[in-house]
DSSP file (Angstrom, degrees, kcal/mol; ACC not computed):
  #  RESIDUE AA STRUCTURE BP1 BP2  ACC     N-H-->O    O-->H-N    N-H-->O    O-->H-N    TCO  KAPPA ALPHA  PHI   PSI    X-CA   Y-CA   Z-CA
    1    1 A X     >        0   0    0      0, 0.0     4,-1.1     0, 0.0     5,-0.1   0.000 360.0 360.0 360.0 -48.7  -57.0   27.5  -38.6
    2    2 A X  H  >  +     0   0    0      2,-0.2     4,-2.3     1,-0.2     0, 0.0   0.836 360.0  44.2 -30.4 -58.1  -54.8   25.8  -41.0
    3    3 A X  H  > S+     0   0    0      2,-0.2     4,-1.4     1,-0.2     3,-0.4   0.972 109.6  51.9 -57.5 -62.0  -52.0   28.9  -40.4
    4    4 A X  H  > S+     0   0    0      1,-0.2     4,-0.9     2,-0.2    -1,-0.2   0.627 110.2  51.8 -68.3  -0.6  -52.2   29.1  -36.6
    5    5 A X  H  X S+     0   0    0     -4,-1.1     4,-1.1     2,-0.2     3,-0.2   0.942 113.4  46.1 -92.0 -63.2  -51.6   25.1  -36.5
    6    6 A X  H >X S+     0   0    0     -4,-2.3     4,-2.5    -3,-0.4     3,-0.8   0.784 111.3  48.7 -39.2 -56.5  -48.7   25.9  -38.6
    7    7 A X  H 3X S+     0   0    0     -4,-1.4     4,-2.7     1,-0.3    -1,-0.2   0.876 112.3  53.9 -56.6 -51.1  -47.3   29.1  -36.3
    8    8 A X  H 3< S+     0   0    0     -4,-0.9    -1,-0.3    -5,-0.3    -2,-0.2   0.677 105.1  50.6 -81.3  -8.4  -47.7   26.9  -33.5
    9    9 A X  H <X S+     0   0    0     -4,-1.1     4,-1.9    -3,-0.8    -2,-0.2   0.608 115.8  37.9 -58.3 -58.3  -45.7   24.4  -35.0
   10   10 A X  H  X S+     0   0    0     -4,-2.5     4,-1.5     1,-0.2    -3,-0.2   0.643 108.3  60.3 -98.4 -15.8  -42.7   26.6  -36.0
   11   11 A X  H  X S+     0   0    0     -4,-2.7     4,-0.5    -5,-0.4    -1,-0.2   0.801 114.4  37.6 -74.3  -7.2  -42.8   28.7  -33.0
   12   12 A X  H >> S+     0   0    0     -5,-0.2     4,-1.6     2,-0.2     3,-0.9   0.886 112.6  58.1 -85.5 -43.2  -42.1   25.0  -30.8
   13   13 A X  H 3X S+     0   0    0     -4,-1.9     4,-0.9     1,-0.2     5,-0.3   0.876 114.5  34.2 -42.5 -76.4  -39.9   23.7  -33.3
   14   14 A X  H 3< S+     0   0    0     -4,-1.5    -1,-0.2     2,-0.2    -2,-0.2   0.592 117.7  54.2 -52.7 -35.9  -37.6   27.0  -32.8
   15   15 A X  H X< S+     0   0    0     -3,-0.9     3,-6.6    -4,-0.5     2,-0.6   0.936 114.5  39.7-121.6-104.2  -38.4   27.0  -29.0
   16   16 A X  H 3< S+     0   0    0     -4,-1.6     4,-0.5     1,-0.4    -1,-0.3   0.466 117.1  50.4 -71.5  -2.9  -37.1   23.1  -28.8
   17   17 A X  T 3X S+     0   0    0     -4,-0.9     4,-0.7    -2,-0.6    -1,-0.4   0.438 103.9  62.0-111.2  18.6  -33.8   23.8  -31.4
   18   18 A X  H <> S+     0   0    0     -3,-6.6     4,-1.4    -5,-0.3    -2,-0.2   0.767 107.0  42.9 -78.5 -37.5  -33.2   26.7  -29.1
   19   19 A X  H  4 S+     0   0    0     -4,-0.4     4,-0.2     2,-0.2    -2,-0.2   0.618 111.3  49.9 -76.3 -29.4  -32.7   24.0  -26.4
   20   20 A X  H  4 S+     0   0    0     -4,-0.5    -1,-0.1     2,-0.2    -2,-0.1   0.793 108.3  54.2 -69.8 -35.7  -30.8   21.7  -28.2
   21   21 A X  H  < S+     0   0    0     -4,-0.7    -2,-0.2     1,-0.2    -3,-0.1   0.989 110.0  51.1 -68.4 -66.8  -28.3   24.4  -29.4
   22   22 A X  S  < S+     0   0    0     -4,-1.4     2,-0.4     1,-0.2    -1,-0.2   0.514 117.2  33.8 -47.6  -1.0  -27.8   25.3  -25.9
   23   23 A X        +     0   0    0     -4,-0.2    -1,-0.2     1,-0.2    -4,-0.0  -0.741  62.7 162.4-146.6 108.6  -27.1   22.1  -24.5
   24   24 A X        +     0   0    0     -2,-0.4    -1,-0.2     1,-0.1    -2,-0.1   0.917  69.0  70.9 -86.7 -46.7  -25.3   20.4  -27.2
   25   25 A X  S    S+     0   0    0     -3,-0.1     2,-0.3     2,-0.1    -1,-0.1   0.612  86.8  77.2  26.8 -65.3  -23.9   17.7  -24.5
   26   26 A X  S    S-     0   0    0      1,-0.1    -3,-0.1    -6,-0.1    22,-0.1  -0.575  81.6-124.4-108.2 131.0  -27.4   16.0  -24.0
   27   27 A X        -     0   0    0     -2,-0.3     2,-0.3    17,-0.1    -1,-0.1  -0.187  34.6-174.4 -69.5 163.0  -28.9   13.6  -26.5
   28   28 A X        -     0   0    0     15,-0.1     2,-0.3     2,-0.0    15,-0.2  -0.781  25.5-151.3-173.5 125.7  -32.3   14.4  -27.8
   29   29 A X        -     0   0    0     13,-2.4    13,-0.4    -2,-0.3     2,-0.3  -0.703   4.7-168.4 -80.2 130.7  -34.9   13.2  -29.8
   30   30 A X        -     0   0    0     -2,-0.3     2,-0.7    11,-0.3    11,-0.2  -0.951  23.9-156.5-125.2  92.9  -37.1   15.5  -31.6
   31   31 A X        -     0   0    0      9,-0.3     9,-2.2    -2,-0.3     3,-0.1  -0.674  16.0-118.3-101.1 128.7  -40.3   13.3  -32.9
   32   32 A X        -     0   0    0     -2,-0.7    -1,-0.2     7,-0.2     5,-0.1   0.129  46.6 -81.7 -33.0 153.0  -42.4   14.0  -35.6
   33   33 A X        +     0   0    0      6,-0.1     2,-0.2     1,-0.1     5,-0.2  -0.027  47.8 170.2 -50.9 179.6  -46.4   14.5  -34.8
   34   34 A X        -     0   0    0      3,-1.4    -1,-0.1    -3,-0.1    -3,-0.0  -0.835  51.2 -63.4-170.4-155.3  -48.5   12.1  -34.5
   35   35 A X  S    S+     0   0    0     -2,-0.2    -2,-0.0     1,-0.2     3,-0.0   0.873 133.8  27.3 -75.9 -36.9  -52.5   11.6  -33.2
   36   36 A X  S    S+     0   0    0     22,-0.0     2,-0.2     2,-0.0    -1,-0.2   0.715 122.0  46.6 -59.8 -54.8  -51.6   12.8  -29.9
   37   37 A X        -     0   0    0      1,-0.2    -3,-1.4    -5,-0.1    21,-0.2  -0.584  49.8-164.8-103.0 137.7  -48.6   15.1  -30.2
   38   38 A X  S    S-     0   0    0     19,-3.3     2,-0.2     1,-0.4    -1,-0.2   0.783  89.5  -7.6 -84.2 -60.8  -47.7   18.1  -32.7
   39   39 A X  S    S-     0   0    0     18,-2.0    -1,-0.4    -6,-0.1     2,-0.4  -0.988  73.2-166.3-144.7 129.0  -44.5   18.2  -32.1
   40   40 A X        -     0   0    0     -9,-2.2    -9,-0.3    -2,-0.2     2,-0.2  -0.841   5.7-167.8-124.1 144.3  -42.3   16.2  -29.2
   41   41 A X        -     0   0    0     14,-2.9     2,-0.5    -2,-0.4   -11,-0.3  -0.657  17.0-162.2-137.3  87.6  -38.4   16.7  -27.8
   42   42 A X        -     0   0    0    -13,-0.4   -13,-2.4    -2,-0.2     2,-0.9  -0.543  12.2-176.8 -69.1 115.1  -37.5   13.8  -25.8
   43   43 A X  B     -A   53   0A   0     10,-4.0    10,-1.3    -2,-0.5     2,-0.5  -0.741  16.1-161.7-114.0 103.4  -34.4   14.2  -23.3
   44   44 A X        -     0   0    0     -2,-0.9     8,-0.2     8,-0.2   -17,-0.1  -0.630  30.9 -78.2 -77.5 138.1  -34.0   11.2  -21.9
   45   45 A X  S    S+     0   0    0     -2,-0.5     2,-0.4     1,-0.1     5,-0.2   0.613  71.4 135.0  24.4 131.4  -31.9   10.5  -18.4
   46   46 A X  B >   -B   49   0B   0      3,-3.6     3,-1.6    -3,-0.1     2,-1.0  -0.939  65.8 -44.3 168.8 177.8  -27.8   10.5  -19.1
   47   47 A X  T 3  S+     0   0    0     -2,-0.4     3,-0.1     1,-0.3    -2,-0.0  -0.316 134.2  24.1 -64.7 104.2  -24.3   11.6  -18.2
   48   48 A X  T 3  S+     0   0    0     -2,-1.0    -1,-0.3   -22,-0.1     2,-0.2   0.589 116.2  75.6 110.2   5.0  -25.4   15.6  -17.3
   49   49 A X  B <   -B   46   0B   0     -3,-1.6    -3,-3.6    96,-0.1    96,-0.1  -0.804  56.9-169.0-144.6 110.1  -28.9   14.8  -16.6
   50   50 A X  S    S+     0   0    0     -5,-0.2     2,-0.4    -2,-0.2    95,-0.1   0.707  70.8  12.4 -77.9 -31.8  -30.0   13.2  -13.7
   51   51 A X  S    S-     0   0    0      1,-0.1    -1,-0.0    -5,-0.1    92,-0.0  -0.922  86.7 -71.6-139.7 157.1  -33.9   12.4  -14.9
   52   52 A X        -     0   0    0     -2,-0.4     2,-0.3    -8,-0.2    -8,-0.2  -0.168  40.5-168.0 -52.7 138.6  -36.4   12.2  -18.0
   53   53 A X  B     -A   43   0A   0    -10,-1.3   -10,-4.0    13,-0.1     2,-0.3  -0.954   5.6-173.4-135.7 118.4  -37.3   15.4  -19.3
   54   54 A X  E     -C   65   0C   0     11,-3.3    11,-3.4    -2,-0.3     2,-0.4  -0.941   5.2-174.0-122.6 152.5  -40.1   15.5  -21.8
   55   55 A X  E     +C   64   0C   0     -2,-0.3   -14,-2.9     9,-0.2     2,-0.2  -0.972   8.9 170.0-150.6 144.9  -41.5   18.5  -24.0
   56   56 A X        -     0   0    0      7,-1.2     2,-0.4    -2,-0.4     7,-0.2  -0.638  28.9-139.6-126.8-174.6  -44.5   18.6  -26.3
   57   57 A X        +     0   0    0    -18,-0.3   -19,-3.3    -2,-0.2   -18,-2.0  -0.789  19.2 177.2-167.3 108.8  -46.9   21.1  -28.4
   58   58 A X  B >   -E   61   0D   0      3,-1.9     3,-1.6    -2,-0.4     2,-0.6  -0.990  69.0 -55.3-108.6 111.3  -50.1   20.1  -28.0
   59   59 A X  T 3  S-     0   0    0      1,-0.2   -22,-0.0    -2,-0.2   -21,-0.0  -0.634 118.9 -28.0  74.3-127.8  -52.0   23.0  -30.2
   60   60 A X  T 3  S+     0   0    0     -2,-0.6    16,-3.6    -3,-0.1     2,-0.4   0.332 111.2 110.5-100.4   8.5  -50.7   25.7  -28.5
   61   61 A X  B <   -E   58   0D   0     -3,-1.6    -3,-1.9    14,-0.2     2,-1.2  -0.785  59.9-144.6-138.8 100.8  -50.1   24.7  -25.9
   62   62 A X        -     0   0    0     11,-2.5    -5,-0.2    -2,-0.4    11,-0.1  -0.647  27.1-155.6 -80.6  63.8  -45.9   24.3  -24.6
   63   63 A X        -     0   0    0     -2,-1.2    -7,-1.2    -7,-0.2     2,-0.3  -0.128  16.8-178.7 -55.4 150.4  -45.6   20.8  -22.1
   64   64 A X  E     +CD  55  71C   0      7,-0.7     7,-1.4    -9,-0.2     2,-0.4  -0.947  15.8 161.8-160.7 113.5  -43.0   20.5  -19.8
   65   65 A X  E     +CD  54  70C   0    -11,-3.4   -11,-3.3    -2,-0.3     2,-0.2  -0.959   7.6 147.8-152.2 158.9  -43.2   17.1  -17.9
   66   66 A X  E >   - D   0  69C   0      3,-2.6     3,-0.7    -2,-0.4   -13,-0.1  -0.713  66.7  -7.3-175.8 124.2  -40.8   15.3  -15.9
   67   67 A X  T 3  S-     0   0    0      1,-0.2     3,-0.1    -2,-0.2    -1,-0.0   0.875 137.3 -36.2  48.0  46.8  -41.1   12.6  -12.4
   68   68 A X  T 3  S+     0   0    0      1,-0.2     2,-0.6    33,-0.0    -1,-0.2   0.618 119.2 109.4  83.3   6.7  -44.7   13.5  -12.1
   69   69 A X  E <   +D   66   0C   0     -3,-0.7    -3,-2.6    32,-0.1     2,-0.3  -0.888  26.8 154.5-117.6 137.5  -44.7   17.1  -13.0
   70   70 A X  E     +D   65   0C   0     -2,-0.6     2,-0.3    -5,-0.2    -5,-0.2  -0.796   8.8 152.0-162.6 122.3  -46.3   18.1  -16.3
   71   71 A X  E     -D   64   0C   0     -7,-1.4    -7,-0.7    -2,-0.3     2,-0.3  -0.927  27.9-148.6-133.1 139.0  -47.6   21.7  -16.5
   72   72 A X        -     0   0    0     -2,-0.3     2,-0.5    -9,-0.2    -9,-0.2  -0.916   3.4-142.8-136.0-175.5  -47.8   23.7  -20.2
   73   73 A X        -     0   0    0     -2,-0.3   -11,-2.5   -11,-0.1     2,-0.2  -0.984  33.4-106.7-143.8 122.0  -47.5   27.3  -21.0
   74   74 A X  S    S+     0   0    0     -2,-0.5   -13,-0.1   -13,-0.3     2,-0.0  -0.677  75.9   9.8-113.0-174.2  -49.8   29.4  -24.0
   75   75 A X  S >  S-     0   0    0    -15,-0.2     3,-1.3    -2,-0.2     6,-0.3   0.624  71.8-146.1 -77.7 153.9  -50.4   30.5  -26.1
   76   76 A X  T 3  S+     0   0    0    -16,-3.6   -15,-0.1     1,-0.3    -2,-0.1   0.312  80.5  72.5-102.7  23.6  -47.0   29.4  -27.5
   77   77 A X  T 3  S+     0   0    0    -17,-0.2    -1,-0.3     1,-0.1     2,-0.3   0.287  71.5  91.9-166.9  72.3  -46.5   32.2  -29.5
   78   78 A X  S X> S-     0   0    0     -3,-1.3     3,-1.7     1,-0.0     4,-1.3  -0.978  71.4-129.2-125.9 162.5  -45.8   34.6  -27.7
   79   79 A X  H 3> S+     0   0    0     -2,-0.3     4,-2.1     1,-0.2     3,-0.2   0.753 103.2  48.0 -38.7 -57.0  -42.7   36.0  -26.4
   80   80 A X  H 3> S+     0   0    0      2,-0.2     4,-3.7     1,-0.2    -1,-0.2   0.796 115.6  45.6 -27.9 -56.0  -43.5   36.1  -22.6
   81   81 A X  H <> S+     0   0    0     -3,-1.7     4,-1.9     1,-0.3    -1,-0.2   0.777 111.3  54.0-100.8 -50.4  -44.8   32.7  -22.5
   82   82 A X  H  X S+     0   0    0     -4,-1.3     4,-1.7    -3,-0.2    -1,-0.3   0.850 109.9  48.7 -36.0 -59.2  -41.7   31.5  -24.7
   83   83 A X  H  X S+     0   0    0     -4,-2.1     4,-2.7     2,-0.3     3,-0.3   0.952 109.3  49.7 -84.6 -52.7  -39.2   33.0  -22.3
   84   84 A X  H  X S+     0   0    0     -4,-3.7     4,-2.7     1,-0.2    -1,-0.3   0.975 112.1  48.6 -56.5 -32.9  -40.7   31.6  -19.2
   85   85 A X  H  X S+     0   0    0     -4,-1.9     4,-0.8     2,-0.2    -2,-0.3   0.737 109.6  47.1 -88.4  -8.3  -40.8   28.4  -20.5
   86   86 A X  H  X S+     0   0    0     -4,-1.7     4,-1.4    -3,-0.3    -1,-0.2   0.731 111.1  54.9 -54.8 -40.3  -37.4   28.1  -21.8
   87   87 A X  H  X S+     0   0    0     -4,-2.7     4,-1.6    -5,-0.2     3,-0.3   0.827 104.0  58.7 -79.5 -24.2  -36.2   29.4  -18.5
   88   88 A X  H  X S+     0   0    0     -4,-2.7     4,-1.5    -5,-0.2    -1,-0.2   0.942 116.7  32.7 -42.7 -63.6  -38.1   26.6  -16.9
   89   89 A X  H  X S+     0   0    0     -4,-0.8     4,-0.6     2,-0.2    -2,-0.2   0.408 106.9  55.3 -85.5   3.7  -36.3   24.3  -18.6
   90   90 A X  H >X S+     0   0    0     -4,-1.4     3,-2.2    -3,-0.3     4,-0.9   0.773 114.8  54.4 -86.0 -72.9  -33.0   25.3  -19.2
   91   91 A X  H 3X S+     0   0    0     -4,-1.6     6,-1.7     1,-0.3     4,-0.7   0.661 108.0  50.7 -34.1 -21.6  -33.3   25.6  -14.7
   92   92 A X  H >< S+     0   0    0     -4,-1.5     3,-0.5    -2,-0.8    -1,-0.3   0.993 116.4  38.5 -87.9 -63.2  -34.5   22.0  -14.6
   93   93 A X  H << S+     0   0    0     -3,-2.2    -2,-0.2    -4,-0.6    -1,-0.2   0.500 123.0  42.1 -80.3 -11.4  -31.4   20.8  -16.9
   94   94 A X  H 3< S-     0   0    0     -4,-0.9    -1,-0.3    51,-0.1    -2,-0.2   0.658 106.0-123.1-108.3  -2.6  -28.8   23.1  -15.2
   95   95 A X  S << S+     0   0    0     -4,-0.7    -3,-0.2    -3,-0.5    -2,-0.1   0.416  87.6 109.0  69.6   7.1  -30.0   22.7  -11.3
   96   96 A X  S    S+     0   0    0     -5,-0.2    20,-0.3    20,-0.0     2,-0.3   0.485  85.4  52.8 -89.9  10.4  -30.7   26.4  -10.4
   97   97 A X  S    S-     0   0    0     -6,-1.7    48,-0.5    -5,-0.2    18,-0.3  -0.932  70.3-164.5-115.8 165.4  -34.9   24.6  -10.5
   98   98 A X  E     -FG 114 144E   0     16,-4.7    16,-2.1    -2,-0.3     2,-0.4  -0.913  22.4-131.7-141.4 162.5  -36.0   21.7   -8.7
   99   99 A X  E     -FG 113 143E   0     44,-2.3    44,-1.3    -2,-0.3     2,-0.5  -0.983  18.2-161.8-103.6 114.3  -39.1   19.7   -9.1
  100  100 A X  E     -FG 112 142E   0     12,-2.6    12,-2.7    -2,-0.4     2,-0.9  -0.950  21.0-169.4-107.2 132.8  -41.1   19.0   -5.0
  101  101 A X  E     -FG 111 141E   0     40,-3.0    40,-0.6    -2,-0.5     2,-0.5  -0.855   7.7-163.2-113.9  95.5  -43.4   15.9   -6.0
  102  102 A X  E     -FG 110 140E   0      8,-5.1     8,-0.5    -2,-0.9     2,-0.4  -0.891  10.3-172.6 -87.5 149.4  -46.3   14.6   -3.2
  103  103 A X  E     - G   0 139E   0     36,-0.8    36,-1.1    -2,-0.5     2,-0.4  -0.962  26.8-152.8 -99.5 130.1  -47.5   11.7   -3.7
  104  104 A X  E    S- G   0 138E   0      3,-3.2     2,-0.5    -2,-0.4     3,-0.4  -0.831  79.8 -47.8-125.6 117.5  -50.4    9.9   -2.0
  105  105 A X  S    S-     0   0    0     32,-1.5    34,-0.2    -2,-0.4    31,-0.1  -0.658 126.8 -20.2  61.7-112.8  -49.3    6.1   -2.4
  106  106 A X  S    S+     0   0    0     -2,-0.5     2,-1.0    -3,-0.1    -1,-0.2   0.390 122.8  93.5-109.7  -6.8  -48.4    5.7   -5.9
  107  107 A X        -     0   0    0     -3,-0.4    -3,-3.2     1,-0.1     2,-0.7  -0.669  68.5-128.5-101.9 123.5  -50.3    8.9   -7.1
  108  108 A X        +     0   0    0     -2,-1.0    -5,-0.2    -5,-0.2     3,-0.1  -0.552  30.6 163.6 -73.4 101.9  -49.4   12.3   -7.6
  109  109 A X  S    S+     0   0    0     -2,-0.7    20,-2.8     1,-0.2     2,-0.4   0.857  70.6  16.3 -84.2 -34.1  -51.6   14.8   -6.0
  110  110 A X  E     +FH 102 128E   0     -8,-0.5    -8,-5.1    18,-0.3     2,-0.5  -0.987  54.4 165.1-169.9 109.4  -49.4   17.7   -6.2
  111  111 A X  E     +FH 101 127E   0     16,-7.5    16,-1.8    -2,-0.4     2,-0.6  -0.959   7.7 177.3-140.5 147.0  -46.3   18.7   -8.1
  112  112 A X  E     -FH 100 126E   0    -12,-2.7   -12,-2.6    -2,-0.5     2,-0.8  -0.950  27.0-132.7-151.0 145.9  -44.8   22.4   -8.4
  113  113 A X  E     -FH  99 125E   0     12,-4.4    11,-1.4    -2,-0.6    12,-0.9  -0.830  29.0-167.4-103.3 125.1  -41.5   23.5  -10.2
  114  114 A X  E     -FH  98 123E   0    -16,-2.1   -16,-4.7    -2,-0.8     9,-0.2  -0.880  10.7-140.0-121.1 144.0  -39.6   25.8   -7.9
  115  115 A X        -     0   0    0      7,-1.3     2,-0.5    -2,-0.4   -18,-0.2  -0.070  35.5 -99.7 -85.4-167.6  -36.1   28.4   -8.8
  116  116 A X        -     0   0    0    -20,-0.3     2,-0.3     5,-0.2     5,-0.2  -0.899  52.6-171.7-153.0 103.2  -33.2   28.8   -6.3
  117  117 A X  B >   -I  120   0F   0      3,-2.8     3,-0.9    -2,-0.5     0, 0.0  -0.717  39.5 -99.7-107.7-162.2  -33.7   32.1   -4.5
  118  118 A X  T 3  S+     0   0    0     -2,-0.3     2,-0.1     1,-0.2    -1,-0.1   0.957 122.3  22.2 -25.1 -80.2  -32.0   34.2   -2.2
  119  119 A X  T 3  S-     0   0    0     -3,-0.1    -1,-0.2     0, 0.0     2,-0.2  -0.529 129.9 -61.9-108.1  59.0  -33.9   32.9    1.0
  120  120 A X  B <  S-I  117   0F   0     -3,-0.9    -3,-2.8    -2,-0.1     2,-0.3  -0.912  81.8 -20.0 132.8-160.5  -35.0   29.6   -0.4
  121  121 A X        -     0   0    0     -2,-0.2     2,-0.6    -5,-0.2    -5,-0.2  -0.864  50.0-156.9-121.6 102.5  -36.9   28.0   -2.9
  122  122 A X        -     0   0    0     -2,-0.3    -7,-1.3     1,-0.1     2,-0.4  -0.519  23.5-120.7 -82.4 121.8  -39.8   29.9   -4.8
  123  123 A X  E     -H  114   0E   0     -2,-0.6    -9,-0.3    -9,-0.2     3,-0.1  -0.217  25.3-174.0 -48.2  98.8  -42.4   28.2   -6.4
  124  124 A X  E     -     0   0E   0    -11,-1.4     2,-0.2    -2,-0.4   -10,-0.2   0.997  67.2 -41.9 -92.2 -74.1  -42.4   29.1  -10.3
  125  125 A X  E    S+H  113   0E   0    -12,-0.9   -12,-4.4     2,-0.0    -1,-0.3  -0.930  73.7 160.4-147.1 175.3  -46.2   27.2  -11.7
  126  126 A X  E     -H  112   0E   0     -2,-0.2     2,-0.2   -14,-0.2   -14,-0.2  -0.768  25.9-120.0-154.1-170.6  -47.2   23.5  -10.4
  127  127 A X  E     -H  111   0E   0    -16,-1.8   -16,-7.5    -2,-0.2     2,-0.4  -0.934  12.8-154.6-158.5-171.2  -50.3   21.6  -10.3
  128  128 A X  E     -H  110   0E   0     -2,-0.2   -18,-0.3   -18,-0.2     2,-0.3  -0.922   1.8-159.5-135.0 135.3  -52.7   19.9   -8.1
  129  129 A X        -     0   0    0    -20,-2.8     2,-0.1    -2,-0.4    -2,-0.0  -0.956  36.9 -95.2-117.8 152.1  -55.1   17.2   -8.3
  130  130 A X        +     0   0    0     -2,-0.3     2,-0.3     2,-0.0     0, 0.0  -0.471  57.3 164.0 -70.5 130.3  -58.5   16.4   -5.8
  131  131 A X        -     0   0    0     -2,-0.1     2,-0.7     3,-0.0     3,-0.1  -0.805  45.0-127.3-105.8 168.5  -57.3   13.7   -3.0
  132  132 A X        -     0   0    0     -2,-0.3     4,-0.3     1,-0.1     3,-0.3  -0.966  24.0-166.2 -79.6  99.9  -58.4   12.3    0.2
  133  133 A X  S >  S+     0   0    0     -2,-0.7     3,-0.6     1,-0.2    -1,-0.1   0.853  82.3  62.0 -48.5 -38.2  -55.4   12.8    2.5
  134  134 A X  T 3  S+     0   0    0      1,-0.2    -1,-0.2    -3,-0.1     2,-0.0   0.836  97.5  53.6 -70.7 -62.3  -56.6   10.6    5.0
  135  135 A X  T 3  S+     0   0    0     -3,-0.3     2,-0.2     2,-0.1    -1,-0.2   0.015 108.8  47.3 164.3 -31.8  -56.8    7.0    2.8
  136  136 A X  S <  S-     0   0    0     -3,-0.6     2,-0.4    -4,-0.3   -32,-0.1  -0.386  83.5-120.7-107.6 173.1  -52.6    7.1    1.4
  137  137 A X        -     0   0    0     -2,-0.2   -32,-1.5     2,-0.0     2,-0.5  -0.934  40.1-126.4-108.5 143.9  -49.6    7.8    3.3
  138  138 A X  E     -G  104   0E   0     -2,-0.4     2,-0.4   -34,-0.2   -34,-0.2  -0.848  27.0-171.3-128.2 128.7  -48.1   10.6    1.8
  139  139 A X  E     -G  103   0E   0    -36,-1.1   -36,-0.8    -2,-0.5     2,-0.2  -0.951  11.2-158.8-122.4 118.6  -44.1   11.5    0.2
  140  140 A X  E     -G  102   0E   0     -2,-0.4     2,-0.3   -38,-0.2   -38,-0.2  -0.570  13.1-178.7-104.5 164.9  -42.6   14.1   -0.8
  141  141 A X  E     -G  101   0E   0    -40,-0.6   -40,-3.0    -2,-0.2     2,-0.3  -0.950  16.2-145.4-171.5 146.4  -39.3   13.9   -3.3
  142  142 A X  E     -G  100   0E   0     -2,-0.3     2,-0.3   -42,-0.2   -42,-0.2  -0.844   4.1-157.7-125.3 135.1  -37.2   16.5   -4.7
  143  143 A X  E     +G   99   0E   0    -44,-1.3   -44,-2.3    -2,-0.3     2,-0.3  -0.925  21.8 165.7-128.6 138.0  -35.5   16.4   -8.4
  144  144 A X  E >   -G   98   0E   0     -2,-0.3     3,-1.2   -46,-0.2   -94,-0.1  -0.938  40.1-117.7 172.2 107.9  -32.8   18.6   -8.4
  145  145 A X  T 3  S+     0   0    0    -48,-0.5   -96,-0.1    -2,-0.3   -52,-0.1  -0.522 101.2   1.1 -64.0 145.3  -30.0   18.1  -11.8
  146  146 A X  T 3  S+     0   0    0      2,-0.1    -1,-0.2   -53,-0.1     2,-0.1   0.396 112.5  97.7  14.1  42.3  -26.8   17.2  -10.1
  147  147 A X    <   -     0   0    0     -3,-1.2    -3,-0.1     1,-0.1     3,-0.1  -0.697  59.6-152.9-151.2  95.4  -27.8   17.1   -6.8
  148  148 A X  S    S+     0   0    0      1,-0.2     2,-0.2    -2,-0.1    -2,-0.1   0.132  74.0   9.3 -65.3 -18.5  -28.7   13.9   -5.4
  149  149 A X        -     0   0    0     -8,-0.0     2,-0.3     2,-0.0    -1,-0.2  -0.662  67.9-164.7-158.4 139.7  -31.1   14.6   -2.6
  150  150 A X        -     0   0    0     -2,-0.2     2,-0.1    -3,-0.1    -8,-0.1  -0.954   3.5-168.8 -99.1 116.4  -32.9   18.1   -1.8
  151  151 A X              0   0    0     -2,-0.3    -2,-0.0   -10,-0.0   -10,-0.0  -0.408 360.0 360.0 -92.6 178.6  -34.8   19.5    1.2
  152  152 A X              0   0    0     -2,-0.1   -31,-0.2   -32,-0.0   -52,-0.0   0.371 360.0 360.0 -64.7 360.0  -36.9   22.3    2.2
């Protein structure tokens, strides 16, 4: 156990100074574990980033959260898993991915991280939580890097 806590450790670490060498630009915090957290890379909001970007290793487990979206990707070492989730997040910090956010009232029922395609926008992973629709009024909001408001 000791080792795969360890593996999972230096395979985020690489994963999250693979993203800091590619965007040298944008400040970033890389915090030590703690009780919660293995390993954390905070990008906060800034000149070249329009919103909060957060990324964790919990386990094995590769977090990606950001305006209500927080989805993770295992186990986090292997390659596949690696490569989608880098590509998530370089798309989120370059604008070729968008975040679409429901809300009902102040709560997020439903958030999915979508790519740029051809003929649109296709939905790359999300989640969902149980609501009652009827009981909120309900909003949808688009986060989009350097693009100040996004539709369907």
């Amino acid at each position: 156990m000791l080792r795969e806590t360890h593996d999972f450790k230096t395979s985020a670490f690489a994963v999250f100074q693979r993203i800091q060498e590619e965007f040298p630009n944008l400040e970033m915090e890389l915090i030590e574990p703690d009780e919660h957290l293995d390993l954390e890379l905070n990008i906060p909001a800034q000149h070249g980033l329009d919103f909060w970007i957060g990324l964790n290793l919990q386990g094995d487990e590769l977090h990606l959260c950001a305006n209500g979206f927080w989805v993770e990707w295992f186990p986090c070492t292997e390659e596949s898993v690696i490569e989608e989730y880098v590509a998530a997040v370089y798309g989120l910090i370059n604008g070729t991915h968008r975040l679409k956010v429901l809300r009902r009232g102040q709560s997020v029922v439903k958030s999915t991280l979508q790519r740029k395609g051809e003929n649109g926008w296709i939905a790359v992973t999300g989640y969902s939580c149980l609501h009652i629709p009827w009981f909120r009024k309900k909003s949808i909001r688009y986060f989009r890097n350097g693009h100040s408001e996004d539709h369907d």
